[in-house]
GUMARVO-19519 format. One line per field, with one value per residue (C-alpha): residue number from 0; x, y, z. Coordinates in Angstrom, 2 decimals. Example, Ala and Ser with C-alpha at 12.3 -4.5 7.8 and 13.67 -1.06 7.14 Angstrom:
REM GUMARVO-19519
seq	(0_1)
u	(12.30_13.67)
v	(-4.50_-1.06)
w	(7.80_7.14)
END
This chain:
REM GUMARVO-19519
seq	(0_1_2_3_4_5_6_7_8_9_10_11_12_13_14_15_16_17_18_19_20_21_22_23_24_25_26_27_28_29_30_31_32_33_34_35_36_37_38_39_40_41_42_43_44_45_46_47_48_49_50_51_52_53_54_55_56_57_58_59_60_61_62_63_64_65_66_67_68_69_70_71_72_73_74_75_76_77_78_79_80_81_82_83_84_85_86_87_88_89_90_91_92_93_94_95_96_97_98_99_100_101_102_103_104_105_106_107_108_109_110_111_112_113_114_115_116_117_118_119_120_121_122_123_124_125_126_127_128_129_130_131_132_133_134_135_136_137_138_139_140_141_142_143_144_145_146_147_148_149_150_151_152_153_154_155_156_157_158_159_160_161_162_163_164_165_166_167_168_169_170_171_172_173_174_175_176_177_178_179_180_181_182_183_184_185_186_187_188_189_190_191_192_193_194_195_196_197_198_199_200_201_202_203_204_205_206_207_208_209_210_211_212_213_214_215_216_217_218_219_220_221_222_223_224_225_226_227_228_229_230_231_232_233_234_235_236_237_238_239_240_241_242_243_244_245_246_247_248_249_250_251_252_253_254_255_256_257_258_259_260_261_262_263_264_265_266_267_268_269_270_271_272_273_274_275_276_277_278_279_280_281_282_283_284_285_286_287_288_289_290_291_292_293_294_295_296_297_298_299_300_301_302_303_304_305_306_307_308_309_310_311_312_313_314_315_316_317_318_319_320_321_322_323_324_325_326_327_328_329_330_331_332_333_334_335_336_337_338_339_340_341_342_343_344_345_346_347_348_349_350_351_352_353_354_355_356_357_358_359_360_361_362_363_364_365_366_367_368_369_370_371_372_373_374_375_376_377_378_379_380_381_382_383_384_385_386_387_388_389_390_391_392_393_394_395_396_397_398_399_400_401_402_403_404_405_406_407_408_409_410_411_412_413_414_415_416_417_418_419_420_421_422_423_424_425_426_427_428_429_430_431)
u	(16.09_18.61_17.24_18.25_17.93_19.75_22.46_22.61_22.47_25.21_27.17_26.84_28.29_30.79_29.63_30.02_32.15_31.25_33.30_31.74_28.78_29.47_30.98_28.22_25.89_28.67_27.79_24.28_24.43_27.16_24.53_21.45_22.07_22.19_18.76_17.22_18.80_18.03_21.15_22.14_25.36_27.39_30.14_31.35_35.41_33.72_31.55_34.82_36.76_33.94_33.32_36.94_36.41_37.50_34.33_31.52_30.74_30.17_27.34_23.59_24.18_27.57_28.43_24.68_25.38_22.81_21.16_20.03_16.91_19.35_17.11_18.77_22.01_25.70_28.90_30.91_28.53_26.21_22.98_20.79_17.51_16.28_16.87_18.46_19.33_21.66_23.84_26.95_25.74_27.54_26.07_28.47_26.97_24.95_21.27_20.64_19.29_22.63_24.40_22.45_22.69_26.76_26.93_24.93_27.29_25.59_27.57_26.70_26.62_25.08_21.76_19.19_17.02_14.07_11.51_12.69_11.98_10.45_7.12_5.89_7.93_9.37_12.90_14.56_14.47_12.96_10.64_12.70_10.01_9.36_11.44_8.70_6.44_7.45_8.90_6.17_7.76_9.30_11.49_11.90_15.36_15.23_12.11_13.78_17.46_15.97_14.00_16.53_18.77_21.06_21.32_19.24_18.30_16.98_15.88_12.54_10.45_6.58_4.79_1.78_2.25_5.98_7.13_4.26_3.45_6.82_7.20_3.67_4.77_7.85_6.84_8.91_8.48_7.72_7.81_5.83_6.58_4.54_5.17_8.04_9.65_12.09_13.87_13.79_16.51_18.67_15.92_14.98_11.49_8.33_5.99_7.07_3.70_3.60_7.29_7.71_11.58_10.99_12.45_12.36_13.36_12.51_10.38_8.39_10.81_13.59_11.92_10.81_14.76_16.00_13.15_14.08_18.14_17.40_14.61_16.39_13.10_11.31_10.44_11.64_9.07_11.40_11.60_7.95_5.07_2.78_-0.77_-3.80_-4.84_-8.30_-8.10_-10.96_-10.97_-11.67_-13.06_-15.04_-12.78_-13.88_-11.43_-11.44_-12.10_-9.21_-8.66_-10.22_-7.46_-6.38_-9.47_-9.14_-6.22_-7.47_-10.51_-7.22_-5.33_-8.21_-9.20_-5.85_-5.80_-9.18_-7.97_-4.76_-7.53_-8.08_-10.58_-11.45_-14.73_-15.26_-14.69_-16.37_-14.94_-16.49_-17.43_-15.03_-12.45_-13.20_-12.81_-9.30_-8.52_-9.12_-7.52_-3.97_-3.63_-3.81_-1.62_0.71_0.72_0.43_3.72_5.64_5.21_6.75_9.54_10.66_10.03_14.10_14.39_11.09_12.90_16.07_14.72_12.86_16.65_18.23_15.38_15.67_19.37_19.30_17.65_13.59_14.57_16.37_14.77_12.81_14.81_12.11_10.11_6.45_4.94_7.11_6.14_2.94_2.37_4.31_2.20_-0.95_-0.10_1.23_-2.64_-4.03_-5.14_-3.42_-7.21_-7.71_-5.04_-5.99_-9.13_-7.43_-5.07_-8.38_-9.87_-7.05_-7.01_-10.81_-10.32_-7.17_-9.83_-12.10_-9.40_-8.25_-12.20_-12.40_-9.41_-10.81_-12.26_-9.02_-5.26_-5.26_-6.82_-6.17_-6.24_-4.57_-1.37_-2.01_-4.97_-3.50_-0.27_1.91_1.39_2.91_5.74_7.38_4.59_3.60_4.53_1.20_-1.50_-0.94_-4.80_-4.55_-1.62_-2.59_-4.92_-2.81_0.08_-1.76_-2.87_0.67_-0.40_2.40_1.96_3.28_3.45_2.84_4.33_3.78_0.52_0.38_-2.16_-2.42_0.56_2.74_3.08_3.03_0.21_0.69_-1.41_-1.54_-1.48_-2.19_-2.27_-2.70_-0.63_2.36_1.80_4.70_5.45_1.63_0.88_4.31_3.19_-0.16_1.90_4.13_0.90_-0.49_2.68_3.35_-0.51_-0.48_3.12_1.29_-2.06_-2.29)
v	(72.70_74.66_77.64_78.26_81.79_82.21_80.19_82.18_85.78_84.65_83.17_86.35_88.19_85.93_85.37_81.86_80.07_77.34_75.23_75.72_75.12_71.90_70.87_71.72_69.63_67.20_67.32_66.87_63.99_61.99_62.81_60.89_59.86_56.00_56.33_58.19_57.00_59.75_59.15_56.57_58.43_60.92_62.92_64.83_64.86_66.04_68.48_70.00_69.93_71.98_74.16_75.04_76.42_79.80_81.74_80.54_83.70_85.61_83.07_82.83_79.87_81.33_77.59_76.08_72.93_71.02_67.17_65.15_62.83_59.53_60.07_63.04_61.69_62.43_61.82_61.91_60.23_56.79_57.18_53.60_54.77_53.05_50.02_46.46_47.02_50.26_49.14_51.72_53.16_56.25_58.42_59.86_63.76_65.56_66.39_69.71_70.79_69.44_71.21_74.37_73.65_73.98_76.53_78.67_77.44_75.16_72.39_68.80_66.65_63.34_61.94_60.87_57.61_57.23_54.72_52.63_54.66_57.21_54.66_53.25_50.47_52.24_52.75_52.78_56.47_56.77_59.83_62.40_63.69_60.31_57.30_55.35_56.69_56.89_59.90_59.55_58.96_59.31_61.82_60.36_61.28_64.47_65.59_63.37_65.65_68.47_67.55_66.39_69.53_67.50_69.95_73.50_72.32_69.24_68.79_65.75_65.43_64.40_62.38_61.91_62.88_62.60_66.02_67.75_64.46_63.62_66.92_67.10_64.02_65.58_69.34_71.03_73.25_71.29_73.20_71.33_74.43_74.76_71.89_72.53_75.15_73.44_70.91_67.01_66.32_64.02_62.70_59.25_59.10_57.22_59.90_62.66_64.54_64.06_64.51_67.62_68.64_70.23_71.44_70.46_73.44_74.39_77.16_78.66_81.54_79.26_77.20_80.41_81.09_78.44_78.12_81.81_81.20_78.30_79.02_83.16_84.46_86.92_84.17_85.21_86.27_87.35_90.44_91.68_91.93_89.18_90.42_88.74_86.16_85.07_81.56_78.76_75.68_72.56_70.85_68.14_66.30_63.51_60.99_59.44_62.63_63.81_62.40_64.45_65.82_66.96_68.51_70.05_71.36_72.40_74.29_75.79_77.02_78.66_80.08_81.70_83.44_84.92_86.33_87.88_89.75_87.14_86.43_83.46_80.90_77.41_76.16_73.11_71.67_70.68_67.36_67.09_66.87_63.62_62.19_63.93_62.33_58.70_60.03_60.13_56.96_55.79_58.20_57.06_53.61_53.91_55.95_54.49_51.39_52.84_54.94_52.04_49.18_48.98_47.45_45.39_44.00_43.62_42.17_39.38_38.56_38.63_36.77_33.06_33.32_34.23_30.87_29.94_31.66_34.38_37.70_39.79_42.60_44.90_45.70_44.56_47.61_48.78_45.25_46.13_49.71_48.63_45.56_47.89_50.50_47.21_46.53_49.94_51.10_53.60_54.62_54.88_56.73_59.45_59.76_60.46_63.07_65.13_64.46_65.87_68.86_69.59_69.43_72.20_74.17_74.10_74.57_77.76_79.01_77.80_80.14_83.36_83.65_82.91_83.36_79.80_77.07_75.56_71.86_68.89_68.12_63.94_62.22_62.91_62.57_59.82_56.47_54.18_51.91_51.49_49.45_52.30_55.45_57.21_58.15_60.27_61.07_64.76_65.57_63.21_65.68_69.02_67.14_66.14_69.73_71.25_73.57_75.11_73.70_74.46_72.50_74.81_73.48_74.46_72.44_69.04_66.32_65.81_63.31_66.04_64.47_66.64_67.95_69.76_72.04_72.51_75.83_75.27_78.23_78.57_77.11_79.70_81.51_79.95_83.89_84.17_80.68_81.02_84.65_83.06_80.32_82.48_84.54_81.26_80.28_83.90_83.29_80.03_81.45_84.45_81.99_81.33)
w	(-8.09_-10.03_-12.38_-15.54_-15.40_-12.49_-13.86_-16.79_-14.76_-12.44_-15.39_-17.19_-13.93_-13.14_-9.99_-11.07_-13.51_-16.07_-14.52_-10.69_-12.41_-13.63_-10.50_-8.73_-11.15_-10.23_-6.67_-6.72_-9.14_-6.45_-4.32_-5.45_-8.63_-7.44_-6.28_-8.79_-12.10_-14.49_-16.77_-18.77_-19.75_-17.78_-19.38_-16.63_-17.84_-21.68_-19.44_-17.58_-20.98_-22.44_-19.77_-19.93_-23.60_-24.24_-25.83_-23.65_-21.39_-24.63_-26.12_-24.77_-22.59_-20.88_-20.36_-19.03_-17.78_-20.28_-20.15_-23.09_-23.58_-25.32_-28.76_-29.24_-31.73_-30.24_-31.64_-28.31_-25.90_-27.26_-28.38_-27.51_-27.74_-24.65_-26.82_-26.81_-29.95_-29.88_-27.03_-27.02_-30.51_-31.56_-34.24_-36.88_-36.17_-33.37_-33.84_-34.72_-31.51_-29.75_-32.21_-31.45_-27.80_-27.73_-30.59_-28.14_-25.06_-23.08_-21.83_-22.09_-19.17_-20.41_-21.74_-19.99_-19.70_-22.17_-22.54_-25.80_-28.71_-26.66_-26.20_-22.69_-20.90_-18.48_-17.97_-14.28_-13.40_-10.22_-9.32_-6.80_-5.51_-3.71_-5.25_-4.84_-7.72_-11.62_-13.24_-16.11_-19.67_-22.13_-21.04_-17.62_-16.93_-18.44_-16.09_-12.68_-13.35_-13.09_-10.37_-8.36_-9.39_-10.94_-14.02_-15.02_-18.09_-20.05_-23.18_-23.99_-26.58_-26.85_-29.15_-27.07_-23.71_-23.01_-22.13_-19.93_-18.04_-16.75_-16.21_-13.68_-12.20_-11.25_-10.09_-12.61_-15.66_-19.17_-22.44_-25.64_-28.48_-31.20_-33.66_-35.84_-33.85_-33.09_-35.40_-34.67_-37.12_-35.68_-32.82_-33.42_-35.10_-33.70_-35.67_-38.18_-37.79_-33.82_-32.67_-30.99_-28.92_-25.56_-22.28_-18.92_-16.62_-12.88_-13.72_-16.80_-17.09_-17.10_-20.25_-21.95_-21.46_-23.23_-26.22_-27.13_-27.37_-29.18_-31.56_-32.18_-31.22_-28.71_-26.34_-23.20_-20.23_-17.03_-18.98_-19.16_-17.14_-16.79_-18.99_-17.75_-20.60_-20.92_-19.87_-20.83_-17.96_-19.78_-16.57_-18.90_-21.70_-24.37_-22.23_-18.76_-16.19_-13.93_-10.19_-7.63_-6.33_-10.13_-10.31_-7.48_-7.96_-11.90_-9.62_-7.61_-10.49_-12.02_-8.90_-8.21_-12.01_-11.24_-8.16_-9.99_-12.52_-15.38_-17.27_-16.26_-17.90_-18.89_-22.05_-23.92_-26.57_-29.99_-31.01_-33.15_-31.46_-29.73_-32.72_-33.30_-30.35_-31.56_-34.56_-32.70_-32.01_-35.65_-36.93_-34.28_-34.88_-38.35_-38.49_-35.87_-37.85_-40.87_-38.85_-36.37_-39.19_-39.53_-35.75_-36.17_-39.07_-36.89_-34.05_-36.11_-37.38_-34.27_-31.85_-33.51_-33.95_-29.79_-28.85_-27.36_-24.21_-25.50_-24.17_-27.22_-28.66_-28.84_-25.26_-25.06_-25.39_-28.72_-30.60_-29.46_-31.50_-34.65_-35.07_-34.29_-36.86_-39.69_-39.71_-40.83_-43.55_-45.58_-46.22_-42.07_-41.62_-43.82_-42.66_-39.64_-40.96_-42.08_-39.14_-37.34_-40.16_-39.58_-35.41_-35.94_-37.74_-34.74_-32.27_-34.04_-34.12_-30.41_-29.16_-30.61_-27.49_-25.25_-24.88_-23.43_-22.16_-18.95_-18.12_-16.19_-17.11_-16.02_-14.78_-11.44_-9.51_-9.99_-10.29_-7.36_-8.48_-11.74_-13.95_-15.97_-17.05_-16.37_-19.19_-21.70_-22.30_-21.20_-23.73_-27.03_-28.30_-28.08_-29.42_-32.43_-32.84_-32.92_-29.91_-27.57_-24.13_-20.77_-17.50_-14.55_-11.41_-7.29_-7.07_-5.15_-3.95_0.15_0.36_-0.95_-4.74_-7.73_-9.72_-12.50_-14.65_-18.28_-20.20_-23.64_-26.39_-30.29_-32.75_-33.19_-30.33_-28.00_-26.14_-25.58_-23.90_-22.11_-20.83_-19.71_-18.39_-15.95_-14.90_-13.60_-11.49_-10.37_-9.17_-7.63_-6.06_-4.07_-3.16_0.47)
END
């Protein structure tokens, strides 16, 4: 895999230009990019064009070669949406984050495959780590290029489970901020009080990296030293329980921070916040029903006019959520918004005791085949919380596939969880 840091350091140098660097991107995705599939857009004469720009050594990216999840809006490259629907859309204007992104000099080298409307049918992005397991979703293309070190840098986003999953399917570094932190504008919205932009980077440093050009703030953590955090394990959830090998890895991870001087001790959670949990998936059916009702509406012109046989504009699994969230109750999904407001409550007395608590990323490592993205069960919760979370790569189950574990800190305190975050990989790093 290809850091970002490293990138960046050697850009800074110039050791290495912005235009080796998107060669060598270049490379790697002639290389495997047939097999894998993480893009559904490549841009590599843009990329070169760009990287060309005069300007780029003195901004915070230094010319970062840069891959987009395709709900992020472009005006050079199409925009689909993992949909039927969009074929070869082009936005008028950029999101703001891909505005952001070249402002600050990174270098745009396509967009990557998404499940439609960032939901669950799976898209063909095949897991590098063995091509014979999913990626996870949404963000599966985001998560598989940097895995496959086709690019240093990818941006997702995660309305349940889609950027830490993917990102503990594939072994690499996922980064869910604090919600808010960084703006959605321009992302296609599935749930306006879920939706949270990401990154998808080889290592935590390399996440922290990019969150702190792009957010302005003190984010960074290659350029401290690691504190030890007092870290609660949440072995037992309010959802299905973790494989064995997750939980043995989970029993691994927190292990390896004792050993490095944490403060290590198990956490329970209050009862409350099983019922937050339930509580997600109304809101996001509920919403997505309201935000995606445009291409339900579409799709119900377009399907008779396409014939019996015709294939349905809208995947299975997208019909599916809008037509769950069209039958509830303005009054239901209230209740769940205080319910969620009550569990943040508890979450925020919980964590006086602790910097962070530590869980699975996934039930376990990847699914086999491409049926299914994975479960999002570990991530709903925390998502619907608005807490930062971090995938923490360099674990794996005994036939070598990924298994990631999930750092998880209080709302608004991104440097924090991604300080405990790099303390935990830094400790797996030296276990033996």
């Amino acid at each position: 895999m290809l850091s970002a840091l490293d990138f960046a350091r050697r850009l800074e140098s110039g050791e290495l230009t912005p235009a080796l660097a998107v060669e060598l991107c270049a490379n790697a995705i002639a290389k495997t990019e047939a097999e894998v599939g993480a893009f559904v857009t490549l841009d590599l004469d843009g990329a070169r064009k760009a990287a060309a720009t005069e300007g780029l050594k003195g901004k915070p990216l230094r010319g970062l070669p840069v891959a987009l999840k395709d709900i992020f809006d472009t005006a050079d490259m199409p925009t689909e949406y993992g949909s039927r629907l969009y074929p070869g859309h082009r936005p008028k204007t950029d999101a703001a984050m891909v505005t952001q992104l070249k402002r600050a000099g990174g270098v745009l080298l396509g967009k990557t495959v998404t499940t439609e409307f960032a939901h669950t049918d799976p898209g063909k992005t095949k897991n590098p780590r063995n091509l014979a397991y999913t990626p996870g979703g949404s963000s599966s293309g985001s998560a598989a290029a940097v895995a496959a070190g086709f690019v240093p840098l990818a941006t997702g986003t995660q309305t349940g489970g889609s950027i830490i999953r993917p990102a503990s399917f594939c072994g690499v570094a996922g980064f869910k901020p604090s919600f808010g932190l960084l703006p959605t504008i321009g992302i296609k919205c599935v749930s306006w009080h879920l939706d949270t932009a990401g990154f998808f980077a080889a290592q935590v440093a390399d996440v922290a990296f990019a969150a702190a050009v792009l957010t302005e703030r003190d984010l960074r953590v290659d350029q401290r030293a690691p504190v030890s955090p007092r870290i609660g394990v949440l072995r037992q959830q309010p959802w299905p329980s973790a494989s064995t090998d997750m939980a043995a890895a989970l029993d691994m991870a927190a292990r390896a921070a004792s050993a490095a001087m944490a403060r290590v001790k198990d956490v329970l959670l209050p009862p409350v916040l099983s019922a937050a949990f339930r509580a997600h998936a109304t809101i996001h059916a509920y919403e997505a029903a309201r935000a995606l009702a445009p291409e339900y509406e579409r799709a119900g012109e377009v399907l008779p006019a396409l014939g019996k046989k015709a294939q349905d504009p809208l995947c299975k699994g997208t019909r599916e959520l809008i037509e769950t969230g069209m039958k509830i109750s303005a009054d239901a999904y209230d209740d769940a918004r205080r319910t969620a407001s009550q569990a943040r409550r508890a979450v925020s007395d919980l964590m006086s005791d602790f910097d962070v608590i530590l869980s699975p990323s996934a039930p376990g490592a990847p699914p086999k085949g491409y049926a299914t993205t994975g479960s999002s069960t570990f991530n709903r919760l925390w998502t619907l919380m608005g807490t930062p979370c971090v995938n923490v790569p360099g674990l794996a189950d005994p036939n070598g596939l990924p298994l990631g574990v999930q750092v998880i800190g209080r709302f608004g305190a991104d440097r924090a969880t991604l300080e405990a975050a790099l303390f935990l990989e830094s400790a797996l790093a030296r276990r033996g």
